[in-house]
gemmi code that builds the backbone of each chain (N, CA, C; Angstrom):
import gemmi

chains = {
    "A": [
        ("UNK", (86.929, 84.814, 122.579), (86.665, 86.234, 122.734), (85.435, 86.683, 121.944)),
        ("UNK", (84.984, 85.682, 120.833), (84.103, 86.196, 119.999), (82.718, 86.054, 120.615)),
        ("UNK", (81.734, 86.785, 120.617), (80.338, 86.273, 121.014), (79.856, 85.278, 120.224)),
        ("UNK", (78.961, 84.641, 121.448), (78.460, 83.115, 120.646), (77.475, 83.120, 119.137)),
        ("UNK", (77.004, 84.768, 118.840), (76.712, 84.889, 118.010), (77.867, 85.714, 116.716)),
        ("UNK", (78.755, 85.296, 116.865), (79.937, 86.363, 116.629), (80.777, 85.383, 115.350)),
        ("UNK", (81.388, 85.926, 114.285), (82.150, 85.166, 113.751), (83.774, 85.556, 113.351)),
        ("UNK", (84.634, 84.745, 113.080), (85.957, 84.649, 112.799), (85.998, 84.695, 111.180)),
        ("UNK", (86.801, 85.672, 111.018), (87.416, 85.792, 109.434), (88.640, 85.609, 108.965)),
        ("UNK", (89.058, 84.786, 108.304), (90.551, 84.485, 108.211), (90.805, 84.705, 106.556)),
        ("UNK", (91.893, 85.384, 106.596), (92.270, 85.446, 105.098), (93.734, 85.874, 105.370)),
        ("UNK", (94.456, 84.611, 104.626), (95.672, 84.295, 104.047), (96.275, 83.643, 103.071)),
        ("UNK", (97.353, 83.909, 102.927), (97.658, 83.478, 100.988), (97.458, 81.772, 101.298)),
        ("UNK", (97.027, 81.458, 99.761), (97.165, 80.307, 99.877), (98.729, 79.723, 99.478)),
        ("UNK", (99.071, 78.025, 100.050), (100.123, 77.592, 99.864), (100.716, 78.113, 98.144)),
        ("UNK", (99.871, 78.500, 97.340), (100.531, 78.856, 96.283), (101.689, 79.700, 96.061)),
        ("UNK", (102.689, 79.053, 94.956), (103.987, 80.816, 95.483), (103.245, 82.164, 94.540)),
        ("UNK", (103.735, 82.914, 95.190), (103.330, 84.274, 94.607), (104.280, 84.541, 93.467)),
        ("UNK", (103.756, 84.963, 92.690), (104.085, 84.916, 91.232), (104.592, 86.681, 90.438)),
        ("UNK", (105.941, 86.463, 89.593), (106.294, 87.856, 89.246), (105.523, 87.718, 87.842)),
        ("UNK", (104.489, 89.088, 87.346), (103.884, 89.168, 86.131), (104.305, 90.729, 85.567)),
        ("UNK", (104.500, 90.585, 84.702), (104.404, 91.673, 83.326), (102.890, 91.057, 82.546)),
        ("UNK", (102.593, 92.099, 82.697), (100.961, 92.161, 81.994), (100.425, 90.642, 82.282)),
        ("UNK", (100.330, 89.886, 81.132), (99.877, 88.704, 81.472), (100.826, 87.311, 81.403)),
        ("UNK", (102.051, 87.609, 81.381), (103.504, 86.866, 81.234), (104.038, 87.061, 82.462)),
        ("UNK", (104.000, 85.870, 83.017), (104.655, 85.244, 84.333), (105.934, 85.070, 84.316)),
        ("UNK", (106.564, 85.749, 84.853), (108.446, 86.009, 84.677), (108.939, 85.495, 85.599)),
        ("UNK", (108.346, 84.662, 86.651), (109.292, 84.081, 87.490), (108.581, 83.835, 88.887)),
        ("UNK", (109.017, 83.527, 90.073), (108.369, 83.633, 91.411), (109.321, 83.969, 92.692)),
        ("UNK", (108.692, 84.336, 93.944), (108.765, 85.100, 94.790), (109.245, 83.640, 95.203)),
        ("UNK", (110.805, 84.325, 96.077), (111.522, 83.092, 96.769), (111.001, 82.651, 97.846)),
        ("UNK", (110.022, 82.693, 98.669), (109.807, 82.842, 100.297), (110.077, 81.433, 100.624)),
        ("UNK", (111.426, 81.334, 101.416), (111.443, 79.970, 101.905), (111.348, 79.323, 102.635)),
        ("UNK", (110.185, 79.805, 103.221), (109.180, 78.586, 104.289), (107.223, 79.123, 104.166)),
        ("UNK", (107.618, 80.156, 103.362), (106.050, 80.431, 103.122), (104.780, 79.318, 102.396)),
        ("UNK", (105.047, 78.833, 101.619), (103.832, 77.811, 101.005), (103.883, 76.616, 102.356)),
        ("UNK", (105.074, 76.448, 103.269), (104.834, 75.601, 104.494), (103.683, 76.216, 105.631)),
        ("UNK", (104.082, 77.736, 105.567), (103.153, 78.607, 106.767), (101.836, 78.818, 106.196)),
        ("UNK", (101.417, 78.518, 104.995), (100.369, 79.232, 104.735), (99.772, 78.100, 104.192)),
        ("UNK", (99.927, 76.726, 104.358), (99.396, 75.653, 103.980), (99.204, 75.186, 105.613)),
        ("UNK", (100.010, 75.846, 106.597), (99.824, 74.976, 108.318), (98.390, 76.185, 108.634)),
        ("UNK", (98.668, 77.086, 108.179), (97.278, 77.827, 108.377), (95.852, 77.414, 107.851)),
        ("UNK", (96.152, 76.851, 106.469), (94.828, 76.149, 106.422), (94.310, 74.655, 107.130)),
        ("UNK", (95.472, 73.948, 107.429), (95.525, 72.906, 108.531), (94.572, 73.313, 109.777)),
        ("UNK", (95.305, 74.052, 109.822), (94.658, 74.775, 111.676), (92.881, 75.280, 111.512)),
        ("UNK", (92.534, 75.872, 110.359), (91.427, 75.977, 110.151), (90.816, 74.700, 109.975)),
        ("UNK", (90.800, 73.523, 109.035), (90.342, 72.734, 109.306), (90.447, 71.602, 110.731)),
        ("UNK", (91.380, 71.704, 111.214), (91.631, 71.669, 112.527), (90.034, 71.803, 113.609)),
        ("UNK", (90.067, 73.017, 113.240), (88.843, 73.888, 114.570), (87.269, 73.381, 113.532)),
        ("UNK", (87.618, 73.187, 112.492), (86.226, 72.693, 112.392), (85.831, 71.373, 112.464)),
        ("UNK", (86.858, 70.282, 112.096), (87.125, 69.242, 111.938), (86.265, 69.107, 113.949)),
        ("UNK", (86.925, 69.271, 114.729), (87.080, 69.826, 116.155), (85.242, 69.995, 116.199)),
        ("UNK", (84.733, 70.201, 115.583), (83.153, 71.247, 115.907), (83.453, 72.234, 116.753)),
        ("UNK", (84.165, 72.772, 116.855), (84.868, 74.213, 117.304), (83.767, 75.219, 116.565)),
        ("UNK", (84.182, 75.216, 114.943), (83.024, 76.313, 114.079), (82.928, 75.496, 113.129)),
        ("UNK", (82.141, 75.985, 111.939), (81.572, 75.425, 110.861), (81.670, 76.666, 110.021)),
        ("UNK", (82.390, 76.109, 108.807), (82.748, 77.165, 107.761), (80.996, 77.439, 106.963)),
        ("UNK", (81.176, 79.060, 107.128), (80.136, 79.677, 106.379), (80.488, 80.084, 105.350)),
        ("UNK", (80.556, 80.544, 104.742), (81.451, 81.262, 103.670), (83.074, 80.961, 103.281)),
        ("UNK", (83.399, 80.682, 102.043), (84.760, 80.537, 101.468), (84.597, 80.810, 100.637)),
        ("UNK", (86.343, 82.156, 99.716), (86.532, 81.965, 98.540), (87.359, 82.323, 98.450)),
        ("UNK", (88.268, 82.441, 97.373), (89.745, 82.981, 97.221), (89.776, 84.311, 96.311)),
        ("UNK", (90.682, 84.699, 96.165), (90.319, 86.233, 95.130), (92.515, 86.181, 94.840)),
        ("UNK", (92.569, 87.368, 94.098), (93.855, 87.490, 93.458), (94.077, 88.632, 94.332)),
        ("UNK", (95.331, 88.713, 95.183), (96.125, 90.249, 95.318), (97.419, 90.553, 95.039)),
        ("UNK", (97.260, 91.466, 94.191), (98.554, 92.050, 93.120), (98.932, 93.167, 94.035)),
        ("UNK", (100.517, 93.934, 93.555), (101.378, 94.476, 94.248), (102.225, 95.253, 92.609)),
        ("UNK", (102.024, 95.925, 92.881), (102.590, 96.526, 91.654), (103.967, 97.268, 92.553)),
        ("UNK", (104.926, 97.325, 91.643), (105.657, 98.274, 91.870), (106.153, 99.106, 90.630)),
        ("UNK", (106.405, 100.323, 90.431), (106.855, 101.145, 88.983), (108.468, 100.114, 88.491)),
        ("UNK", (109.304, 99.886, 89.207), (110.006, 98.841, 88.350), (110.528, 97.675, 89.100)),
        ("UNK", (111.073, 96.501, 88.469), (111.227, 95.559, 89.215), (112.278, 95.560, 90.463)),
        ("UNK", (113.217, 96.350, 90.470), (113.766, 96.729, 91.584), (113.014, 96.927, 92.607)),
        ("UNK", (112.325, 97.985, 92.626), (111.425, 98.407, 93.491), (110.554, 97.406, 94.611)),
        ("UNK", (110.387, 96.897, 93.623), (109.175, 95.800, 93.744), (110.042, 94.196, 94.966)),
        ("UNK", (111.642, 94.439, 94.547), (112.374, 93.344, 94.795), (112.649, 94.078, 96.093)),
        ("UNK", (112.981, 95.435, 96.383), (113.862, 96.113, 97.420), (112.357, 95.949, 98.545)),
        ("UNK", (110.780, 95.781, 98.102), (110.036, 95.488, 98.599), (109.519, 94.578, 99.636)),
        ("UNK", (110.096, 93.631, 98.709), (109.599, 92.170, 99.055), (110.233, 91.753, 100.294)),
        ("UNK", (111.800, 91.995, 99.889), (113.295, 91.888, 100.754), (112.624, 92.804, 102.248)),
        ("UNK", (112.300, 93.762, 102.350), (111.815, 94.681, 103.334), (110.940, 94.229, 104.218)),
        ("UNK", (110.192, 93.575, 103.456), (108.506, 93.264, 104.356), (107.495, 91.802, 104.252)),
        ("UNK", (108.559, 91.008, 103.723), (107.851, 89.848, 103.592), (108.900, 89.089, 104.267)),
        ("UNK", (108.411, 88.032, 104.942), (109.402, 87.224, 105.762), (110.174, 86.667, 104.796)),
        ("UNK", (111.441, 86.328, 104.755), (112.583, 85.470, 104.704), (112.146, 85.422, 102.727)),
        ("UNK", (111.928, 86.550, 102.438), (111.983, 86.745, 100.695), (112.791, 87.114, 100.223)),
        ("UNK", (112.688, 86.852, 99.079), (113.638, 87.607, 97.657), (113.156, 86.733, 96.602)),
        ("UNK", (113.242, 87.725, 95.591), (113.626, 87.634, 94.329), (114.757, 87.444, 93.197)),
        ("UNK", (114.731, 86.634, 92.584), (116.592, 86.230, 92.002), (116.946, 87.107, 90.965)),
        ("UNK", (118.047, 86.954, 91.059), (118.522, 87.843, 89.660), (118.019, 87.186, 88.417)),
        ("UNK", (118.009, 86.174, 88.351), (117.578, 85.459, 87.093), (115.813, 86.128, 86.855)),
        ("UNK", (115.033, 86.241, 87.250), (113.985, 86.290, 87.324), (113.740, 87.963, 87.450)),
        ("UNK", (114.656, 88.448, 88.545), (114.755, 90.565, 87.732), (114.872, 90.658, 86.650)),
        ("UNK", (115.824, 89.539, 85.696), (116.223, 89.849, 84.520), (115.255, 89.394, 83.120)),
        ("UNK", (114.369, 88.417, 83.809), (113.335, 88.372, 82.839), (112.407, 89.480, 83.102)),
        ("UNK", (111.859, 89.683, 84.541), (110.758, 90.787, 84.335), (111.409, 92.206, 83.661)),
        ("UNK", (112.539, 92.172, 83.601), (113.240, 93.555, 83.053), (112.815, 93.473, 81.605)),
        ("UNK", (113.703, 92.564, 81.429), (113.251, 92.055, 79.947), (111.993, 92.332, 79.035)),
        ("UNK", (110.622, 91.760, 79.808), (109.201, 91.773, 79.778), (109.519, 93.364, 79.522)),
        ("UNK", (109.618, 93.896, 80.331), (109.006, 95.300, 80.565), (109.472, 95.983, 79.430)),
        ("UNK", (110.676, 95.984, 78.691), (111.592, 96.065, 77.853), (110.875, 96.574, 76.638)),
        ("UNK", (109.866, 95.613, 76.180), (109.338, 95.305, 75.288), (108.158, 95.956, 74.657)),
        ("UNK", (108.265, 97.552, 75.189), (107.974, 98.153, 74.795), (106.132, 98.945, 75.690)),
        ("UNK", (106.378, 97.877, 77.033), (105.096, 97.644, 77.671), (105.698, 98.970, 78.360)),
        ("UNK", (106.595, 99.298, 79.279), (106.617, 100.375, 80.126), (106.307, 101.766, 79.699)),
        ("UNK", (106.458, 101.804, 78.227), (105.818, 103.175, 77.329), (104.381, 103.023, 77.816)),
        ("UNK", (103.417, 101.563, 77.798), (102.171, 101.662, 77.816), (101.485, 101.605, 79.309)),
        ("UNK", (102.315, 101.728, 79.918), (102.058, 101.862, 82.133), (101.951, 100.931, 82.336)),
        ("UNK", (102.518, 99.890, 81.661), (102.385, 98.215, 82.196), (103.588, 98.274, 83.371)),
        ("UNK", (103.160, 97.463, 84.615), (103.936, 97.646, 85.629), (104.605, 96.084, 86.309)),
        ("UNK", (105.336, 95.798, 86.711), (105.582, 94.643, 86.857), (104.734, 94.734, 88.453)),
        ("UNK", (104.305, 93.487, 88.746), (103.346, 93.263, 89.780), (103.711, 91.565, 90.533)),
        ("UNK", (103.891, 91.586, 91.556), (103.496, 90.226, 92.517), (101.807, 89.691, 92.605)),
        ("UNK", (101.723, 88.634, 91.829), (100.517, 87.640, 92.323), (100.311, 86.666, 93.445)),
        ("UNK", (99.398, 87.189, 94.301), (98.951, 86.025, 95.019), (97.696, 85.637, 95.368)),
        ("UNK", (97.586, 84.568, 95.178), (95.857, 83.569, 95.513), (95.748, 83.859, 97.266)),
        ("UNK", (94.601, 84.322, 97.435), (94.120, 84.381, 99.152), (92.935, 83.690, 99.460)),
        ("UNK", (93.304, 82.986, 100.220), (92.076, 82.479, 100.859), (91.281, 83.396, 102.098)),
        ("UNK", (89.577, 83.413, 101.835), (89.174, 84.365, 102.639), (88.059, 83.303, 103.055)),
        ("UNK", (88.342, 83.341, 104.450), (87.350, 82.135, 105.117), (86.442, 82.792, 106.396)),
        ("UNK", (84.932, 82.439, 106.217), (84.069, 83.091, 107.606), (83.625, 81.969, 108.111)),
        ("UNK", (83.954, 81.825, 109.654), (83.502, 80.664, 110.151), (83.046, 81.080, 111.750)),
        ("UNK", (82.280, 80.776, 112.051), (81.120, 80.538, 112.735), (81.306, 80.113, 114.104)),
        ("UNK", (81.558, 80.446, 115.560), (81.585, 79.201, 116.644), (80.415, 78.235, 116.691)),
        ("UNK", (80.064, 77.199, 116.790), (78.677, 76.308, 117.349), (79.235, 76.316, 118.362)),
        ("UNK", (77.633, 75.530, 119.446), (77.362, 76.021, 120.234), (78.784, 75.181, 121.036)),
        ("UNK", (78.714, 74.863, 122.155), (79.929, 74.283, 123.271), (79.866, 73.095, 122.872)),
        ("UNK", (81.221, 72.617, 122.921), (81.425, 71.405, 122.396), (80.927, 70.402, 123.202)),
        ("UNK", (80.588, 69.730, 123.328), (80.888, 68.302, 124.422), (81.758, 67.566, 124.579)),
        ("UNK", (82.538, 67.369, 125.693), (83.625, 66.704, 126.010), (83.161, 65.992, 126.162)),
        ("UNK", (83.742, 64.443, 125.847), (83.522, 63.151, 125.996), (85.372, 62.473, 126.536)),
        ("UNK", (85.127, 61.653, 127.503), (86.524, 60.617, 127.792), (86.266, 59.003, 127.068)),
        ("UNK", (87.435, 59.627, 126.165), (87.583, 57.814, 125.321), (88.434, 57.446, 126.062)),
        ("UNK", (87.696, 56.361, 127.534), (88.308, 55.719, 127.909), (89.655, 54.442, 127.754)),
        ("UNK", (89.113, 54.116, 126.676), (89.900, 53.207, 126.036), (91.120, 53.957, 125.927)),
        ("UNK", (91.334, 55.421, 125.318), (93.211, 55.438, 124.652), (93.462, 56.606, 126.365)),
        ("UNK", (92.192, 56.948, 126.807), (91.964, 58.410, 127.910), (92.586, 59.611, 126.542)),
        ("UNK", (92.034, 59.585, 125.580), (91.568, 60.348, 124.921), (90.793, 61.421, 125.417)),
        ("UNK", (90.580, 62.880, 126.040), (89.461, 63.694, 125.945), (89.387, 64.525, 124.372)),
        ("UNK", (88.684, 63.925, 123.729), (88.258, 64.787, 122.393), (87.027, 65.522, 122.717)),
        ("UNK", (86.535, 66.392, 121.564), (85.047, 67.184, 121.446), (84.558, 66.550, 120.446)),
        ("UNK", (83.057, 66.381, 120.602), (81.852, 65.791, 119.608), (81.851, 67.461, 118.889)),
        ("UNK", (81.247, 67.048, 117.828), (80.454, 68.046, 117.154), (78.865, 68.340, 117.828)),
        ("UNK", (77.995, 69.290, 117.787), (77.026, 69.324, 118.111), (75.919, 68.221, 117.289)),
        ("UNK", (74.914, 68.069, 117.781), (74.082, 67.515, 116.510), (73.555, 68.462, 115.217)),
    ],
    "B": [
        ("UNK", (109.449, 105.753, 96.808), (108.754, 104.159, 96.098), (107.215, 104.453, 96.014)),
        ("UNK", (106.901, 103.380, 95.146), (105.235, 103.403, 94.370), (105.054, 102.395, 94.589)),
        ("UNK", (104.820, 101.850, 95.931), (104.622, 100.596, 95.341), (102.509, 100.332, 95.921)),
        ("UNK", (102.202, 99.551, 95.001), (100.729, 99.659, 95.268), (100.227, 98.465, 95.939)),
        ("UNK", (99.199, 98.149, 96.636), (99.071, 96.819, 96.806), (97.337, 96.727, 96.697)),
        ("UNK", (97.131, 96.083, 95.778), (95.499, 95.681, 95.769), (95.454, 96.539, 94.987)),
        ("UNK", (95.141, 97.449, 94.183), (94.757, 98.799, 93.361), (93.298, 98.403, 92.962)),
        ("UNK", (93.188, 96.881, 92.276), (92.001, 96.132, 92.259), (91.262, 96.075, 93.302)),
        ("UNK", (91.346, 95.982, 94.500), (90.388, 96.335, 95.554), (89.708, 95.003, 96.248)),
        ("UNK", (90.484, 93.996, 95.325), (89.840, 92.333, 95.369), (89.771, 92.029, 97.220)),
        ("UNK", (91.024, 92.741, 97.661), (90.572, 92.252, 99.168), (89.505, 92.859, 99.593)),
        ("UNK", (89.099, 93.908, 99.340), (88.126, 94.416, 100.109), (86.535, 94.372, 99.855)),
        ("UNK", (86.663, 93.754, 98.879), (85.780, 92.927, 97.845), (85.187, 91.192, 98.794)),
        ("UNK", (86.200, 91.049, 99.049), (86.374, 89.492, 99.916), (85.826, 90.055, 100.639)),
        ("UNK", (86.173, 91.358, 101.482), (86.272, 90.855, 102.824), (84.270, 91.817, 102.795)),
        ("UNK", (84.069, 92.372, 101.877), (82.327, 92.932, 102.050), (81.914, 91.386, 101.480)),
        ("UNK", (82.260, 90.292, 100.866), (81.222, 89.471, 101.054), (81.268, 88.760, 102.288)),
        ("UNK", (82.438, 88.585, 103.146), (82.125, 88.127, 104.306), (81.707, 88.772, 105.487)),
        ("UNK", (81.726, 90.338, 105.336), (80.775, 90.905, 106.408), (80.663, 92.101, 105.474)),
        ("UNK", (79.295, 92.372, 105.155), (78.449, 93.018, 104.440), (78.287, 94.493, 105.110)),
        ("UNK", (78.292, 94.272, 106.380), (78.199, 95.609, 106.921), (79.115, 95.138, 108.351)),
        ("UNK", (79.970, 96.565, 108.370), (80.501, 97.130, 110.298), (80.015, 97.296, 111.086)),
        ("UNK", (78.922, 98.482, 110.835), (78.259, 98.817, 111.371), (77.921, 98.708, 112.584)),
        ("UNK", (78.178, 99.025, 113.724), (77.829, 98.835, 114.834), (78.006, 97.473, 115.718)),
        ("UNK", (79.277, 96.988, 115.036), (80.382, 95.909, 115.440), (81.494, 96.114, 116.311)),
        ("UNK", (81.820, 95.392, 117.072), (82.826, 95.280, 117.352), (84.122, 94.226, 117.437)),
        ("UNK", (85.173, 94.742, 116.920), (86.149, 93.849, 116.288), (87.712, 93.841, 116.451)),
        ("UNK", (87.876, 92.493, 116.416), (89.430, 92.583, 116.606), (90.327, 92.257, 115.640)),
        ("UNK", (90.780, 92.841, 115.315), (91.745, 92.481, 114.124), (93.202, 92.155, 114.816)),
        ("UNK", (93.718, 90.677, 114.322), (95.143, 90.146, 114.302), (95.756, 90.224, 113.241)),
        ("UNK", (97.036, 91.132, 113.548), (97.889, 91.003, 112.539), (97.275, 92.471, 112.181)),
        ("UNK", (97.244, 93.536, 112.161), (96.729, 94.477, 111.158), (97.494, 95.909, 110.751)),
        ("UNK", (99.042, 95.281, 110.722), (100.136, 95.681, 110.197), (99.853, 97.028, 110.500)),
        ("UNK", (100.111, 98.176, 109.046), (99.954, 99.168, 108.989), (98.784, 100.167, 109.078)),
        ("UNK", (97.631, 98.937, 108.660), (96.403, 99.307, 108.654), (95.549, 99.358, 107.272)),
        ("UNK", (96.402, 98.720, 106.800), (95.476, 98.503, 104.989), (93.829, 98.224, 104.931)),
        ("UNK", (93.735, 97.198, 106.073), (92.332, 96.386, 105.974), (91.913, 97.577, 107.229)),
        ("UNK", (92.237, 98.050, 108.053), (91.752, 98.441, 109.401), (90.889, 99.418, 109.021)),
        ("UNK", (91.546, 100.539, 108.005), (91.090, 101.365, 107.408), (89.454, 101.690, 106.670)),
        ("UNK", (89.524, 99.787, 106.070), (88.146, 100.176, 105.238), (87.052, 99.877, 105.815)),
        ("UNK", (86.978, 99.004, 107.684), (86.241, 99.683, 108.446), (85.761, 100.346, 109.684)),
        ("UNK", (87.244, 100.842, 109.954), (87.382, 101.264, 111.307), (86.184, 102.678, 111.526)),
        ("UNK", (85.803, 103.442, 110.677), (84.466, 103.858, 110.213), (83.625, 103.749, 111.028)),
        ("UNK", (82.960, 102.650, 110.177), (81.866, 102.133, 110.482), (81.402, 101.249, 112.113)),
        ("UNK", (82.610, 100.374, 112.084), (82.554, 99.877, 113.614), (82.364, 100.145, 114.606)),
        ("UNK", (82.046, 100.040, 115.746), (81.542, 100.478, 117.126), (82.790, 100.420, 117.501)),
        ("UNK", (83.686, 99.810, 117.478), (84.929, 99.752, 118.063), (85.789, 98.857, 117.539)),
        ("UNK", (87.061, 98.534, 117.506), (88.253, 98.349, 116.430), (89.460, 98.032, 117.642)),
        ("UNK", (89.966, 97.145, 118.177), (91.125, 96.668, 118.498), (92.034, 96.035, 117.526)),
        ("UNK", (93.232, 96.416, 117.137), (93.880, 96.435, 115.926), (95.190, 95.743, 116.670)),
        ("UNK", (95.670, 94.801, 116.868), (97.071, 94.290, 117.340), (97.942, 93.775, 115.913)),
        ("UNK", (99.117, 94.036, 116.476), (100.590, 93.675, 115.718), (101.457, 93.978, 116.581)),
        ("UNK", (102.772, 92.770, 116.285), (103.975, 93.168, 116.625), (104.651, 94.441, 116.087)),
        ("UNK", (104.415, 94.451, 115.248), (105.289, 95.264, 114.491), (104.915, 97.071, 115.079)),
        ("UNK", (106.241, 97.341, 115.915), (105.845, 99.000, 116.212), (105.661, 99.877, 115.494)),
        ("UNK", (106.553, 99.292, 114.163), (106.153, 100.770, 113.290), (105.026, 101.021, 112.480)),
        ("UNK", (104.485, 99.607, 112.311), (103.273, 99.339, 111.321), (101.973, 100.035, 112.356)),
        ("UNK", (102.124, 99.893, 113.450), (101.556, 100.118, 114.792), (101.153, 101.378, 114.643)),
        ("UNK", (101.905, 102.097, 114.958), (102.463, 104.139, 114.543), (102.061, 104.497, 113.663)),
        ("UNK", (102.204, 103.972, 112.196), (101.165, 104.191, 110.909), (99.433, 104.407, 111.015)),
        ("UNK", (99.261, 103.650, 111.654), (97.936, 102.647, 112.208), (97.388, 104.188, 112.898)),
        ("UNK", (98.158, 104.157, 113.905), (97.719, 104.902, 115.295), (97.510, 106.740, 114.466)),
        ("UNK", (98.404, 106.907, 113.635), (98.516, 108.012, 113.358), (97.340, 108.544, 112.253)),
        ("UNK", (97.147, 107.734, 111.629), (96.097, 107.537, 110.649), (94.577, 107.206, 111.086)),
        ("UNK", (94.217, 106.458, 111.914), (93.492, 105.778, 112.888), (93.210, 105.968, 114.486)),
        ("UNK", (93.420, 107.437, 114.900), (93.534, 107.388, 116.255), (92.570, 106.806, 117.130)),
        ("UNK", (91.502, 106.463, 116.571), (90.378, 106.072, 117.528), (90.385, 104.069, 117.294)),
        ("UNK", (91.223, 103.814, 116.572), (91.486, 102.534, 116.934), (92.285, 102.493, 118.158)),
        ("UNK", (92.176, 101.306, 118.961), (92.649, 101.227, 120.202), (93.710, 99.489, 119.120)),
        ("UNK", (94.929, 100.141, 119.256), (96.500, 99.951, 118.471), (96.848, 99.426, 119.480)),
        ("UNK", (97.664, 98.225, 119.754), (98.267, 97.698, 120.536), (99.400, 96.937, 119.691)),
        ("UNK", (100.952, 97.135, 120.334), (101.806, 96.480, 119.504), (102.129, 95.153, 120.971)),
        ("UNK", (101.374, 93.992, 120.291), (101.439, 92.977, 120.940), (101.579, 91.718, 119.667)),
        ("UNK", (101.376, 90.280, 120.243), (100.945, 89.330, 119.690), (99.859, 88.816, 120.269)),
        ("UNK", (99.232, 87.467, 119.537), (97.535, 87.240, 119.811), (97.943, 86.616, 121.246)),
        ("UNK", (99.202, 86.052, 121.689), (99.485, 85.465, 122.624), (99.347, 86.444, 123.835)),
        ("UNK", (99.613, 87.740, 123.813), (99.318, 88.733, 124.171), (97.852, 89.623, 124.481)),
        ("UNK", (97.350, 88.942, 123.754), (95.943, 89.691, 123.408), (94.450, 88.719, 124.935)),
        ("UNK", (94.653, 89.976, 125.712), (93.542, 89.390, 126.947), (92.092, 90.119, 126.462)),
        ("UNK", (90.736, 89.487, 126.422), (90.040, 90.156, 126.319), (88.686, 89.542, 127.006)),
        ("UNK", (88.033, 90.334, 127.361), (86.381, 89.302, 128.220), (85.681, 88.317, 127.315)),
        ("UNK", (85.630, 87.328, 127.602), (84.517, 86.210, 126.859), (83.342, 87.271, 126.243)),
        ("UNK", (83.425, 86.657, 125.274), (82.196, 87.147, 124.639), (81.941, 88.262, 124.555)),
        ("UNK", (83.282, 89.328, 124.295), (83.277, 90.620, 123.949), (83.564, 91.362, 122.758)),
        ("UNK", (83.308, 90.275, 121.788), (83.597, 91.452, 120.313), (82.775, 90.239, 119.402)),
        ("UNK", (82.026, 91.377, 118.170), (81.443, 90.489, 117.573), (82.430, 90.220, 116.311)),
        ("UNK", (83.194, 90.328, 115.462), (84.441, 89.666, 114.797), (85.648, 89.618, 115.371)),
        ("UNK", (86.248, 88.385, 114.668), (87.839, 88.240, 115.057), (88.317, 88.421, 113.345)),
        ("UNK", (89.123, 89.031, 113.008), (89.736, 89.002, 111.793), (91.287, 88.928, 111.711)),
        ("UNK", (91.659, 87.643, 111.037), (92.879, 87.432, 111.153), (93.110, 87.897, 109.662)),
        ("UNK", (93.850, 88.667, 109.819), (94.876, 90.023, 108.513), (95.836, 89.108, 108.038)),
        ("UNK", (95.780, 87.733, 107.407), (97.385, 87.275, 107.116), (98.190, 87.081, 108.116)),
        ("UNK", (97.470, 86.875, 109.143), (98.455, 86.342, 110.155), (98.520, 84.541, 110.720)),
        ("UNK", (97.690, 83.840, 110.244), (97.470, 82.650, 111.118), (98.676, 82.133, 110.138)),
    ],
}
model = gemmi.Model(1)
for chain_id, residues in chains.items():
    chain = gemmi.Chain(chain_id)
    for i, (resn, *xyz) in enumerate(residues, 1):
        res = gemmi.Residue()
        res.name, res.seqid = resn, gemmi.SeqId(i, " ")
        for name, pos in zip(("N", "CA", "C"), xyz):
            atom = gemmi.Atom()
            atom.name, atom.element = name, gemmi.Element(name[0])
            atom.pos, atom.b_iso = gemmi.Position(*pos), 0.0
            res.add_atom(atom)
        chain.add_residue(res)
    model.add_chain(chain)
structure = gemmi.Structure()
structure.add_model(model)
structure.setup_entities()
């Protein structure tokens, strides 16, 4: 769909789990249990299409996106809501409670979800060339030169 | 609820180093939920096709965004002419 001068932007978490923080104390992690599988087959698939000479990555980098919520409930009744097949444990409410405890929620310290994203711009080249590997009747694509 | 997402701005940070300007683009965004990302440049763009399943994230979108053309579909769903938009932006969806 993209024009041949046109590019694709992909940005999704990386396989890393997303992480519960009080200020700079990591209290635990985000249950998602099949997410570091979906978001590691997503970077597959990208190298996939380039691997392919499909496109050629122009640009990559990752960055941090945080999620604050005012308390860890909040933040849990969140996750449960709008992130596939999540939660957060009691064991791990009870440390970020804890954290917060400590005198940080007087100072607007907020408990927050971390996650690493990958942000990728990649490029179509030009039409692939089909070639038949006779030998297996393989049809793969060359890369361009 | 309060709940914030990005307050840091880091995505939108990413996403101006990978396209510097909208401007007179046209683009499709997959996956573009409620409209978090749709928002910072539906603006600027020549035009903005915004798909998600999700109806209600859709309705947010639409209500906030009327001149995005909102479709509650999937990409499996998504027909469009060869060589008719100059970005594809996948929102956390692949």
């Amino acid at each position: 769909m993209a024009k041949p001068d046109g590019c694709v932007v992909d940005l999704h978490p990386s396989a890393a789990p997303a992480l519960l923080e009080v200020g700079a104390r990591t209290t635990g992690r985000v249950d998602a249990a099949d997410a570091p599988l979906r978001h590691a087959a997503a970077g597959v698939a990208l190298a996939a299409v380039v691997d392919e000479g499909l496109f050629a990555i122009e640009r990559a980098l990752n960055f941090t996106f945080y999620t604050y919520g005012d308390t860890i409930e909040e933040l849990r009744e969140y996750i449960v809501e709008n992130w596939r097949n999540a939660q957060i444990d009691d064991e791990t409410v009870d440390r970020t409670r804890e954290a917060l405890g400590a005198g940080l929620r007087s100072q607007g310290v907020r408990p927050r979800v971390r996650e690493q994203v990958l942000a990728t711009k990649l490029r179509p080249l030009a039409r692939p060339i089909l070639v038949n590997a006779e030998a297996n009747g393989v049809t793969r694509a060359l890369p361009p030169r | 609820m309060a709940i914030d997402e990005d307050p840091e701005e880091h995505e939108v940070a990413a996403l101006g180093v990978m396209v510097p300007s909208f401007a007179s683009l046209r683009v499709v965004e997959i996956g573009c939920g409620d409209g978090r990302l749709t928002r910072r440049f539906a603006g600027a763009a020549a035009s903005v096709i915004a798909i998600d399943p999700d109806a209600d994230a859709v309705a947010e979108l639409t209500a906030e965004l009327p001149n995005v053309d909102a479709r509650v579909i999937g990409i499996d769903e998504l027909v469009l002419p060869a060589a008719s938009v100059d970005i594809v932006l996948f929102a956390w969806s692949l």
